[in-house]
C-alpha positions as CSV (number, residue, x, y, z in Angstrom):
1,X,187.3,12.1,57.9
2,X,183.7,13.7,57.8
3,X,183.3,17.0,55.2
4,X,181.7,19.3,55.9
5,X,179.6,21.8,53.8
6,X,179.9,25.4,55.0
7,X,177.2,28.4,53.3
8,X,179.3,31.3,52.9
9,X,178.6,34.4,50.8
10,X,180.3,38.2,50.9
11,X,177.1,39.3,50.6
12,X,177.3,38.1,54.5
13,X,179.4,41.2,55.2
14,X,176.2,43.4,54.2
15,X,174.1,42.8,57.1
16,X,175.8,45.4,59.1
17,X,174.6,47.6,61.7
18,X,176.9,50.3,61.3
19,X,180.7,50.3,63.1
20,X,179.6,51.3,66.9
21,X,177.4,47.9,66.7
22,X,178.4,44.6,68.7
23,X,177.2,42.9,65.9
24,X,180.4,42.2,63.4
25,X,179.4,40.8,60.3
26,X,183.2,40.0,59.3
27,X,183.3,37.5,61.9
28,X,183.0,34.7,59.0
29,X,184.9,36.5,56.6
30,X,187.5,36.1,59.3
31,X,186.6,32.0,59.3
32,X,187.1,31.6,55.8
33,X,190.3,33.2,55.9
34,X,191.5,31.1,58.7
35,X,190.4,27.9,57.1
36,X,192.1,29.1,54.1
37,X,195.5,29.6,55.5
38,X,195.5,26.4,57.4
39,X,194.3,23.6,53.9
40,X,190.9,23.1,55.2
41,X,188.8,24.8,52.2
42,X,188.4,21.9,49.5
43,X,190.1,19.3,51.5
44,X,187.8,19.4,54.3
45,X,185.5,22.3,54.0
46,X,183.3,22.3,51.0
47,X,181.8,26.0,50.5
48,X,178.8,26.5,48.8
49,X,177.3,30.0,48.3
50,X,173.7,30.2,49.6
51,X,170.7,32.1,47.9
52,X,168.4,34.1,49.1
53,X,165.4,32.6,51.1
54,X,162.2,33.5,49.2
55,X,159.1,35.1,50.8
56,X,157.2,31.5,50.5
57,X,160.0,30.1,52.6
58,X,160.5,33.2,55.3
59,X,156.5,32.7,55.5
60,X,157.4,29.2,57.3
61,X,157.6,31.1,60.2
62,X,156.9,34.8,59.1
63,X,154.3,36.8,58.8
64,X,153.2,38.6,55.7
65,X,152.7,41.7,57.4
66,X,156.4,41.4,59.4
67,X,157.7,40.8,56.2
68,X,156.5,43.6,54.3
69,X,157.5,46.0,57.4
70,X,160.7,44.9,57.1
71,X,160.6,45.3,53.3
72,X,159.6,48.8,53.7
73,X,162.2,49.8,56.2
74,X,164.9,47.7,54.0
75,X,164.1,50.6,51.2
76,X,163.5,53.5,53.6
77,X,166.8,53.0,55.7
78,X,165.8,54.4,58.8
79,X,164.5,53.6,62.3
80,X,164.8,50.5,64.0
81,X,163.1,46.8,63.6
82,X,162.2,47.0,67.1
83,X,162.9,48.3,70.4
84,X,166.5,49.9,69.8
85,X,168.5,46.9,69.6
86,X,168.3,46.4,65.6
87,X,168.6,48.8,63.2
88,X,166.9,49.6,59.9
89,X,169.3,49.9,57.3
90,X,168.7,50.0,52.9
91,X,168.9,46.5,52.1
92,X,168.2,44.6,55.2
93,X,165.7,42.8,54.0
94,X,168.2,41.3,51.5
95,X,171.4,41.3,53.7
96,X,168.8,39.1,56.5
97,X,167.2,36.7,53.9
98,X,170.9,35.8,52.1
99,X,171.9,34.6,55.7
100,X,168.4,32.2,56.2
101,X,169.1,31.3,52.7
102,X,172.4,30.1,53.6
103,X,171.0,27.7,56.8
104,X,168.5,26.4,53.9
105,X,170.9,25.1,52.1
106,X,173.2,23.0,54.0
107,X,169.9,21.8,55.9
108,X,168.7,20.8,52.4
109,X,172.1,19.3,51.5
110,X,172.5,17.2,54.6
111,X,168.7,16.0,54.8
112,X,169.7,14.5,51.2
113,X,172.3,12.7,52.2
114,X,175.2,14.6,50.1
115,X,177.1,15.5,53.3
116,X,176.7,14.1,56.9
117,X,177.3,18.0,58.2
118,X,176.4,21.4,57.4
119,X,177.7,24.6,59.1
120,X,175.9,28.4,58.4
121,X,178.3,31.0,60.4
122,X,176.2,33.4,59.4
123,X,173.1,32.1,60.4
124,X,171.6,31.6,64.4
125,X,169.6,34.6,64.8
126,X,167.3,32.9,67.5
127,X,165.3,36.3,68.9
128,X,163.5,37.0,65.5
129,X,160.0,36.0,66.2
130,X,157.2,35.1,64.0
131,X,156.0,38.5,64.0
132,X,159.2,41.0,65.0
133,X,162.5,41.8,65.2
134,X,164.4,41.5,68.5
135,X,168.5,41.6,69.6
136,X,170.2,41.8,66.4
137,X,167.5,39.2,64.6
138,X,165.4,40.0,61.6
139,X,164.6,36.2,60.4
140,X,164.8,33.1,62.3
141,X,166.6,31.1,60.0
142,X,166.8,27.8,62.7
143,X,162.9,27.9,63.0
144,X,162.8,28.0,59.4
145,X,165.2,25.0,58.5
146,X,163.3,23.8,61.4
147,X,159.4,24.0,59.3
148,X,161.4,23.6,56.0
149,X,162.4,19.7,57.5
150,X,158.9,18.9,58.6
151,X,157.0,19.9,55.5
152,X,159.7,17.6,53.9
153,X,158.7,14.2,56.2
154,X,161.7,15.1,59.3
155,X,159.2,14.8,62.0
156,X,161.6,14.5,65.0
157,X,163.7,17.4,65.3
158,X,166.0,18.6,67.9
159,X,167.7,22.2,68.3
160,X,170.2,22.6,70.8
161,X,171.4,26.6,71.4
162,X,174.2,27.2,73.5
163,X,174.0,30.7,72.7
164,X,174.4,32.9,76.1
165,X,170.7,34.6,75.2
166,X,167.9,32.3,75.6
167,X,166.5,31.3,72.5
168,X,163.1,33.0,73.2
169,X,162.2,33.3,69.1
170,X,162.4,29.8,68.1
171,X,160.7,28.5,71.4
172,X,157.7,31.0,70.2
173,X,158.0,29.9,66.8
174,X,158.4,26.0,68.0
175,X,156.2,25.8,71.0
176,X,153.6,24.1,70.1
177,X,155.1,21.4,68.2
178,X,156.7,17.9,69.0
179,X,160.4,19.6,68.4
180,X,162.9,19.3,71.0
181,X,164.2,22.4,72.3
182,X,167.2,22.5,74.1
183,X,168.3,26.2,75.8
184,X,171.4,27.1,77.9
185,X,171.5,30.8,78.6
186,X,172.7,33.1,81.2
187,X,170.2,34.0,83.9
188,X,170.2,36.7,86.6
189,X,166.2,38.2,86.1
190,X,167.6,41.5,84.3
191,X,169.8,39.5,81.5
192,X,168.8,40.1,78.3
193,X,165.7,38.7,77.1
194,X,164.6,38.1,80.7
195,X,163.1,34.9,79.8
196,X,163.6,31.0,79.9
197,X,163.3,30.3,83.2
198,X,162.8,26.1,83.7
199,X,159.0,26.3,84.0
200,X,158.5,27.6,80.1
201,X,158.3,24.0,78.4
202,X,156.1,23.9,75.6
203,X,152.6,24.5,75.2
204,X,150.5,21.4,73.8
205,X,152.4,19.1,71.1
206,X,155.1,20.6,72.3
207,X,154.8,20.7,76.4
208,X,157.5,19.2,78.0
209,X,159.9,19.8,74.6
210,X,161.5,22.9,75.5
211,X,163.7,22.2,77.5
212,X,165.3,25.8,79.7
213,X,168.3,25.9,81.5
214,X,168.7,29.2,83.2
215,X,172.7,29.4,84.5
216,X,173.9,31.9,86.9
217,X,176.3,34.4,86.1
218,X,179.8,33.1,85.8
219,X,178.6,29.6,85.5
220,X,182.1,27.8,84.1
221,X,183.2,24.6,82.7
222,X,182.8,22.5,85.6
223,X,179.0,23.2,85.5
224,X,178.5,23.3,82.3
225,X,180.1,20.2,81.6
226,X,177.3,18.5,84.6
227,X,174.5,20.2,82.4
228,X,176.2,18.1,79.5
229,X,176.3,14.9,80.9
230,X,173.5,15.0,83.2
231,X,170.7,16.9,81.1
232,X,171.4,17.8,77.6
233,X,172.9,13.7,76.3
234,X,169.9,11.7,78.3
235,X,167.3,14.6,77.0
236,X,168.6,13.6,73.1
237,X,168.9,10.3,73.9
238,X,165.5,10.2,75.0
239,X,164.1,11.9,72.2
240,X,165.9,10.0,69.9
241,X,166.1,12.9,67.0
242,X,166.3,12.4,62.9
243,X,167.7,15.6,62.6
244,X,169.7,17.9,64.8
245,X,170.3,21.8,64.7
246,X,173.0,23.5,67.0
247,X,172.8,27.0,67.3
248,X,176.8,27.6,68.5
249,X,176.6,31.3,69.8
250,X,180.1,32.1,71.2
251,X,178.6,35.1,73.6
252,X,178.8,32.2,76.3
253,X,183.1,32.2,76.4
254,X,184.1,34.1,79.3
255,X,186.1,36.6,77.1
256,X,182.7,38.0,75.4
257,X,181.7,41.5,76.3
258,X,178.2,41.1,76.2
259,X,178.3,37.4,77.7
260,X,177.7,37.3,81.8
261,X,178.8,33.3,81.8
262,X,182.7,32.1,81.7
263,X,183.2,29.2,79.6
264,X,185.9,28.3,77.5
265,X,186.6,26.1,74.7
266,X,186.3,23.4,76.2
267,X,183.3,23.4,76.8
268,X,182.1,24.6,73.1
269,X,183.7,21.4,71.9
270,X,182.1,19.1,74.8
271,X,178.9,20.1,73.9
272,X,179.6,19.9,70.0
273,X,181.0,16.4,70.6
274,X,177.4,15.1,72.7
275,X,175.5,17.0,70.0
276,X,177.8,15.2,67.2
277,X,178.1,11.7,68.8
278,X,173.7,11.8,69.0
279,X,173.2,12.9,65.8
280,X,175.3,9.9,64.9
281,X,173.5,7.6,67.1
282,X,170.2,8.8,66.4
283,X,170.0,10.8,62.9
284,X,172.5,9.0,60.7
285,X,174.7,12.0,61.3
286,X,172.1,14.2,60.2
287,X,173.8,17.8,61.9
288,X,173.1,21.3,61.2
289,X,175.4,23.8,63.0
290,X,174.7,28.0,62.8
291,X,176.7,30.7,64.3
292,X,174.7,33.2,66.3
293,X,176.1,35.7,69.1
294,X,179.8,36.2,69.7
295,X,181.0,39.5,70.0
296,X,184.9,39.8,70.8
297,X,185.6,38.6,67.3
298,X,188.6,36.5,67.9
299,X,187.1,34.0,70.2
300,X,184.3,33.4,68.0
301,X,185.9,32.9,64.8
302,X,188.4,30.4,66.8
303,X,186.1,28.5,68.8
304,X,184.2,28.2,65.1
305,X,187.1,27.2,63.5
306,X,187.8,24.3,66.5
307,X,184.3,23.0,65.7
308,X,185.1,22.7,62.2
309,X,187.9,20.7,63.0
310,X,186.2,18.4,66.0
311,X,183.9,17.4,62.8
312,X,185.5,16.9,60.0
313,X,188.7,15.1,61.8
314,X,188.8,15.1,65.6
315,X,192.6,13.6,66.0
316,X,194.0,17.2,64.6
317,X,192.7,19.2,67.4
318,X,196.1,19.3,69.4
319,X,197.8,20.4,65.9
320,X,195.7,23.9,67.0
321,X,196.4,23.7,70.2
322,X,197.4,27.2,70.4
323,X,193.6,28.4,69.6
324,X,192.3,26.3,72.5
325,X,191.9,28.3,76.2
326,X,194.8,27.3,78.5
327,X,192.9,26.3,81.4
328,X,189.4,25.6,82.3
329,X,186.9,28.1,84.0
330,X,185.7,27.1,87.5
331,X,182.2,28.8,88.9
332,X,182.6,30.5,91.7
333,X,181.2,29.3,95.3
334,X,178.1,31.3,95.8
335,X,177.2,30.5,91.9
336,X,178.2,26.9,91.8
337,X,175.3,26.2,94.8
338,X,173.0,28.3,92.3
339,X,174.0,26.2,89.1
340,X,173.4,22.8,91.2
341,X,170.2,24.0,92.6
342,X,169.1,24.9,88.8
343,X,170.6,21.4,87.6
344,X,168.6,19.5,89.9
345,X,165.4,21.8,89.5
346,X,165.4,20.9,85.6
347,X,166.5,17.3,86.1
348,X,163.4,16.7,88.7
349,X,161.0,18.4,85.8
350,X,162.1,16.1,83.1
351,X,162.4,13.0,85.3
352,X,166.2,12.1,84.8
């Protein structure tokens, strides 16, 4: 049996856009009652209840000036952070920094060696950039843990987001340094953010780092578990990380209504279980995992509440059985071509 330490706080529940937004900030509320119900909190959960991240450690990746214009809208309460997609509310400078405070932590608890795994549900937001707000993301608190590790002698390491948005924030916070990026995201040219096509890899230190791989609407299992074996294992192999961050967005499973790809569960717990046998292999079990999207709140707090198990003891995964999808997701004809096409497109880039 591995613990696992898991930052929770209700203060969580005060990031909250208001009840029209997709954004449900009881989602790990929701987790910590499950794992309650079923013995997991204390026997093989360990919760610990994060801080706030301080100015000096949002300025890892933050500007002054963002941080301040977030301040001020925090104690105006009006307008939005950016285009439309995040709205200013009183306190969301506070509700935002409790949540990077809370990846922080378990980063800072694992890199000691107290636990082997850390998990931040409320944590993932991968579109705030170094300068802005952007789809439902005030601080990147990945690209943070990320900066926090270096400046504390981690020099190799790798984030993997499975998130269906690409993870355009952290690859502008990270692309320029010798951090592996790892990116699966849905793909059509009008998806939201529009970017991450294969061809964005780094700049510099970091060319040939980030690592894009732009899927086709409705890409299922069946591809996604080729991208697994065939891309994102040799790319972390190769690499050969200290540490490892998983950003485990749940907007991918085909149930989410903002989501345009289809997988299920099984999936989510592949790509966990390549994630979690590398970090093992490479990083002394060294593994960070955040939440991130998910918006039918049921499938997300589930799929979270699998991964919890798959890491702390693997062999009780069929007592659950009834929170794992029935059947696996196939891609349809027309988008399976696509999916290969991409596959081999990225494999040919990165030589595998």
């Amino acid at each position: 049996m591995e613990k696992i330490v898991l930052a929770y706080s209700d203060k969580y529940l005060s990031y909250n856009f208001g009840p029209w937004h997709p954004f449900k900030p009881y989602r790990e509320q929701r987790l910590m009652e499950l794992l309650r119900e079923h013995g997991l909190l204390g026997n093989y959960v360990d919760p610990v209840e994060p801080e706030s991240a301080t100015d000096e450690e949002l300025m890892l990746v933050h500007t002054m000036d963002y941080i301040k214009f977030v301040k001020r809208a925090s104690e105006e309460g009006t307008g939005y952070l950016d285009y439309g997609d995040t709205p200013a509310f009183k306190g969301i400078h506070e509700a935002a920094a409790i949540r990077v405070g809370g990846t922080l932590l378990v980063t800072k608890l694992v890199n000691s060696g107290k636990y082997l795994h850390g998990f931040n549900p409320g944590g993932g937001f991968h579109h705030a950039k170094p300068s802005g707000a952007a789809g439902f993301c005030v601080y990147n608190d990945m690209a943070i843990a990320v900066k926090w590790l270096r400046n504390n002698g981690v020099r190799r390491v790798a984030v993997v987001d499975v998130d269906v948005h690409h993870a355009d924030g952290t690859q502008e916070a990270l692309n320029n340094e010798d951090i592996l990026l790892i990116s699966t995201h849905g793909y059509d040219g009008r998806f939201y953010p529009g970017t991450g096509w294969i061809d964005e890899d780094g700049v510099g230190a970091g060319k040939g780092l980030k690592v894009n791989i732009p899927l086709p609407p409705h890409t299922g299992d069946d591809i996604y578990s080729i991208v697994i074996d065939e891309i994102i294992s040799p790319i972390l192999d190769r690499y050969s990380p200290e540490f490892l961050i998983l950003q485990f967005g749940v907007d991918a499973h085909t149930g989410d209504e903002l989501g345009i790809l289809d997988l299920s569960t099984a999936s989510y717990l592949k790509v966990l279980g390549t994630v979690h046998e590398a970090a093992h292999r490479h990083a002394n079990g060294k593994l960070v995992m955040t939440g991130g999207g998910g918006y039918d709140v049921w499938n997300t707090v589930k799929t979270w509440f699998l991964a919890i198990v798959m890491l702390t003891e693997p062999n009780r995964l069929q007592q659950y059985s009834e929170y794992l999808d029935p059947e696996p997701t196939r891609t349809p004809g027309r988008y399976y071509e696509e999916s290969l096409y991409v596959i081999d497109a990225v494999k040919q880039r990165l030589g595998l």
